[in-house]
N, C-alpha and C positions, 0 to 999 in steps of 0.2 A: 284695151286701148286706153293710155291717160298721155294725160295732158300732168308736166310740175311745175309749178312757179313759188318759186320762195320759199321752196320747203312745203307745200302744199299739192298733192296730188289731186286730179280731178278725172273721172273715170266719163268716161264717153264711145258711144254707140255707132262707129266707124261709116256704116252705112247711113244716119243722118247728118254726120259734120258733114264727112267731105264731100257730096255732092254741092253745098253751097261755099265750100272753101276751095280755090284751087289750089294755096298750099298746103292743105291737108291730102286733098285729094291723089299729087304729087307724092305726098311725102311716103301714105301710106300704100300705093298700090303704085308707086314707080320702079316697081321690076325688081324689089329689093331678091335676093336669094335665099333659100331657108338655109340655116345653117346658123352659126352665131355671129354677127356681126354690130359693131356699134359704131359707129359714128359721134365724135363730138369733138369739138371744139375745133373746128378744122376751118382755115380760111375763108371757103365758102359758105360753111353752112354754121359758124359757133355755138348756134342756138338747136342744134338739131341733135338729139340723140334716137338711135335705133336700133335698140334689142329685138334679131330677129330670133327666133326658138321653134323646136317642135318640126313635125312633117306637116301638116297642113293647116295649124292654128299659127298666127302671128301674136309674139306680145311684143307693142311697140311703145314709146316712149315720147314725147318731145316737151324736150325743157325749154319753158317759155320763162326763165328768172329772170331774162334783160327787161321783161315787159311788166306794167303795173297788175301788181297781183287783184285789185279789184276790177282795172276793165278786162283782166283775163276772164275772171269769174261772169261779168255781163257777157261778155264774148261769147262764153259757153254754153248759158242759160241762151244767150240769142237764139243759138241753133235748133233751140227745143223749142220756145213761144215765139220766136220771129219777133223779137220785140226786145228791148231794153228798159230799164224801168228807173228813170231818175229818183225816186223815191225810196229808194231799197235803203234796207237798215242796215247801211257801211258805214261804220263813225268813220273809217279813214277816206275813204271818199267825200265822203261830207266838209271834214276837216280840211282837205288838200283842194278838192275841185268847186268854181262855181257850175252852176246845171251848164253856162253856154262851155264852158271847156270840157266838164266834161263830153258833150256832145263830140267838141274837136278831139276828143280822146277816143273816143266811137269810131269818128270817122279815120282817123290816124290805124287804127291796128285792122279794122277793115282794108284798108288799103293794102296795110305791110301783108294780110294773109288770106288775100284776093278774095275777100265776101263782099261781091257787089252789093246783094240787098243789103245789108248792114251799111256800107258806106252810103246809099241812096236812102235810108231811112234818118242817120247823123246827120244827111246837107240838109235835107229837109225841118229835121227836128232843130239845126241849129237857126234856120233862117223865121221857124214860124216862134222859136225863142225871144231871137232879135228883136222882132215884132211887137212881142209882149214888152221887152225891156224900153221900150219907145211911147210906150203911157206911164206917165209919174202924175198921179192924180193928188198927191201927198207929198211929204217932206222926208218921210220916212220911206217911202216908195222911191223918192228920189235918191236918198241916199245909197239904196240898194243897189239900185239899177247903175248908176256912177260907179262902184266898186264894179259889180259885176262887166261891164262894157271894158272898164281898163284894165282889169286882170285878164278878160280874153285875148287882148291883141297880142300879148307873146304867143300863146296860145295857138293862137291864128298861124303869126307870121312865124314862127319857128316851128309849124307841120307842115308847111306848106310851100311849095316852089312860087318864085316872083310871078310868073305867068297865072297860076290860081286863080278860077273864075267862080268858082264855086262857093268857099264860106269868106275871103276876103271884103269879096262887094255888098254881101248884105251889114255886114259888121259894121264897115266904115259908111257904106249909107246910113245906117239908124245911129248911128255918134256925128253926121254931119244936119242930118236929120234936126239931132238935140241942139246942136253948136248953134242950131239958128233961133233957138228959144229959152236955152238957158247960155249964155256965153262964161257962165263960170264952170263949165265945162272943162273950157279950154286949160283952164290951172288945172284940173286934175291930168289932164293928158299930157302936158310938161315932158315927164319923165321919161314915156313911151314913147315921143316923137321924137328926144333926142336918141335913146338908145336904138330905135327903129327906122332908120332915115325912109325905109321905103313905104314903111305908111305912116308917114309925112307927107312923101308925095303923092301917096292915095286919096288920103284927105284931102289936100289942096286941090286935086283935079275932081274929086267929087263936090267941095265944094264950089269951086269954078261951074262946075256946070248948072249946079243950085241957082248960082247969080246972073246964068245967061244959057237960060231955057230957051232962048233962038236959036241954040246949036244942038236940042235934043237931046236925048242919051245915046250918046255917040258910043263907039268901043270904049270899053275898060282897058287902061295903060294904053290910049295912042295910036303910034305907032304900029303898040305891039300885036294890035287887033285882039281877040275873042270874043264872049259871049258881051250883049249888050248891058249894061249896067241893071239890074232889074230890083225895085224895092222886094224887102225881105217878105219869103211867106207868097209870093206873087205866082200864079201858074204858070206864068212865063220864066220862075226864075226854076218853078220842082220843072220843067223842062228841059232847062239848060242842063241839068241832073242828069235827065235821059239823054240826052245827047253825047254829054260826056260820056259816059257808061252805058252804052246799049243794053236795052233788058235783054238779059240771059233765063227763060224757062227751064226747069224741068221737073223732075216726076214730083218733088214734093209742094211744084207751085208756090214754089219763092221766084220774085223776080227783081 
């Protein structure tokens, strides 16, 4: 069983992905028939290939080169330590992702290949992130944490549906957060707010309620209801987590 992205094959042990993947799980014990068949590049599935061979052994395939060949590689290691490791020695990661995106990078291909635990470890690890980015004790700390906060927001807002309760509100909490103690903030966020109009209006209604705490932390967007606004890192917000995503058990006690 492998996994190829980018010219890079990645060999893996069928019986620990897919119980915690549903589209592994899917892909690889969805009734395929033995015989020869492949699958690729087909309207539904572009990204799927599947060499089936043999009377009762499968060799199967699926090409993941749409996707970043280094959060593949954490994606795979997830499966084996339940964990991801910001620290790993990827100059291209390094070079391309700050720790909060890549976090949103985590939680993004969790999603596209239904690993709840993964996606429930990314909201969290992005929110207890956040957190950290919200003390500049330094000038140099400051300067860091500015880059890092505004290169997350595409980050943010292009993985994520308008409705997002998850990694939007902690984000724009800890940048309205800042806005009220350093206001040269706001020139670095310029850019973002014009090319983002909708967290523009995130900000604005977070900050709004900053200025008139007699109306509580009411729904996030409105109208449009969901989860209540909750500072980053909060047990009420790694609950909103579970809520969204109901824990799913099983044999290897991932949830």
């Amino acid at each position: 069983m492998t996994v190829v992205c980018k010219g890079e094959t990645i060999p893996f042990h069928s019986a620990i992905v897919c119980p915690r993947s549903g589209f592994f799980e899917v892909a690889f014990y969805g009734g395929f028939k033995v015989g020869s068949i492949t699958y690729s590049d087909s309207a539904d599935a572009p990204w799927l290939t599947v060499v089936v061979t043999g009377q009762e052994g499968l060799t199967k395939t699926i090409n993941l080169s749409e996707d970043s060949l280094p959060m593949v590689r954490r994606m795979m290691k997830y499966f084996y330590f339940l964990d991801y490791f910001e620290d790993e020695d990827d100059d291209q990661t390094s070079a391309t992702f700050s720790e909060l995106e890549l976090h949103v990078q985590m939680f993004s291909i969790g999603d596209k290949y239904d690993i709840i635990c993964l996606k429930n470890m990314a909201a969290i690890k992005f929110r207890d992130c956040c957190e950290e980015h919200n003390v500049w004790d330094s000038v140099d700390k400051r300067k860091a944490a500015v880059k890092t906060l505004v290169s997350a927001v595409p980050a943010v807002y292009k993985n994520t549906p308008d409705d997002d309760v998850i990694l939007r509100p902690p984000l724009v909490n800890t940048i309205t957060e800042r806005l009220n103690k350093d206001s040269a903030l706001l020139h670095e966020l310029k850019d973002m707010c014009l090319q983002y109009p909708k967290f523009s209006y995130d900000l604005m209604e977070a900050t709004w309620r900053v200025a008139h705490p007699e109306h509580g932390r009411q729904c996030w967007g409105g109208s449009r209801g969901g989860s209540p606004v909750e500072s980053p890192g909060s047990s009420s917000a790694r609950s909103a987590v579970e809520r969204r995503w109901p824990v799913r058990r099983n044999s290897t006690g991932c949830i």
